[in-house]
N, C-alpha and C positions, 0 to 999 in steps of 0.2 A: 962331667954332667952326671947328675944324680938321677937315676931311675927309680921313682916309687913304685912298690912291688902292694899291691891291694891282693887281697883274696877275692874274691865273687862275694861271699857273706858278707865284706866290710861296706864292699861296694852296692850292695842290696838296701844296708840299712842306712845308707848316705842317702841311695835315690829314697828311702819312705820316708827319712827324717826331714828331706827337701821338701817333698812332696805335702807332709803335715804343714810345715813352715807358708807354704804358699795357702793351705788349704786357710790355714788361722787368718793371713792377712787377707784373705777376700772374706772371711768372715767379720772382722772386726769392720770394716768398711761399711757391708751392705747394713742394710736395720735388719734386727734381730728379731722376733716373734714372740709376741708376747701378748697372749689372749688367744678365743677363738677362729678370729676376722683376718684378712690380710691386708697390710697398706697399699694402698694405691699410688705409682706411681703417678704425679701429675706432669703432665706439659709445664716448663717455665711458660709465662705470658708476659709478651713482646710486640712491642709496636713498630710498625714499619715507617720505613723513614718520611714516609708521606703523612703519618700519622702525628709524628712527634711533631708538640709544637717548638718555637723558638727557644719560650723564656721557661726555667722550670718552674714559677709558681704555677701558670698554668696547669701544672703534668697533672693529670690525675691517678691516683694508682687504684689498681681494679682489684687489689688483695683487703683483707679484713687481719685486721692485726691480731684478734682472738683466735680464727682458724687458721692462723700461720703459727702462732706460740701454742697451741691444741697438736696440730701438724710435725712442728717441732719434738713434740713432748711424746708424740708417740713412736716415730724417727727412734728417737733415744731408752725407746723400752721402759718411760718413766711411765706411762700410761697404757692400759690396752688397748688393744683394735678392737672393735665391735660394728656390726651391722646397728641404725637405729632398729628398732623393735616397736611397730603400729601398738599399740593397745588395741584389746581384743576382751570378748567376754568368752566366760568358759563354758556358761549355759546360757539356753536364750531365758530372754525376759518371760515371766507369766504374767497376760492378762487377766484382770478381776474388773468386773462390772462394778462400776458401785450404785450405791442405792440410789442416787439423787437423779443417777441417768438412765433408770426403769422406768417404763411407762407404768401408767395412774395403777391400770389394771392387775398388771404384775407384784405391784408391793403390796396392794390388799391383798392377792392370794397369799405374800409370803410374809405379812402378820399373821394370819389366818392360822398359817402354819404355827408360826413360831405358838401363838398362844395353844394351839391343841397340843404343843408338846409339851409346854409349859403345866397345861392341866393335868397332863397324864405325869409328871412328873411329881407334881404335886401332891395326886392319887395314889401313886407308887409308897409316896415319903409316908405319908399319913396310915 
């Protein structure tokens, strides 16, 4: 019978080289991260056997073929994660009155205006 004789050191770096080994295969497996967002595990969706009909033309499937090749595609780190993002504004809106929606009174005062600045401009130039 052969007795292997290990030192502690050799035996140290066996259990960390194990230990990366396992660490790598559950990484390669899970999805990877790639963006700011995280994926969402979903529930598979399953019909009960009360549900299922006979023949499979009937079956209907309750998945979208676009968000399962989207799903897919982000699974495999080909595409990022992202929250959608609402559209927003960054300042509010300013309202301005406009002319057609003054009453009578107010736009004669504010010709009135305009032409006395008009004159005194005029005054000025000359």
């Amino acid at each position: 019978a052969v007795v292997s004789t290990q030192s502690t050191g050799e035996r140290r770096a066996a259990e960390i080289t194990a230990a990366r080994r396992e660490k790598r295969a559950v990484v390669a497996v899970r999805p990877g991260k790639y963006g700011p967002g995280k994926l969402l595990q979903e529930q598979p969706e399953f019909l009960l056997p009360e549900e299922v009909s006979s023949s499979l033309r009937k079956l209907t499937v309750p998945s979208n073929n676009t968000q399962d090749r989207f799903l897919s595609l982000q699974k495999r780190n080909m595409i990022e994660v992202r929250q959608k993002v609402n559209p927003h504004r960054k300042y509010k809106l300013k309202t301005v009155e406009k002319w057609r929606k003054k009453l009578p009174e107010e736009i004669i005062e504010l010709t009135k205006m305009k032409t006395k600045k008009k004159k005194k401009i005029a005054v000025e130039s000359s």
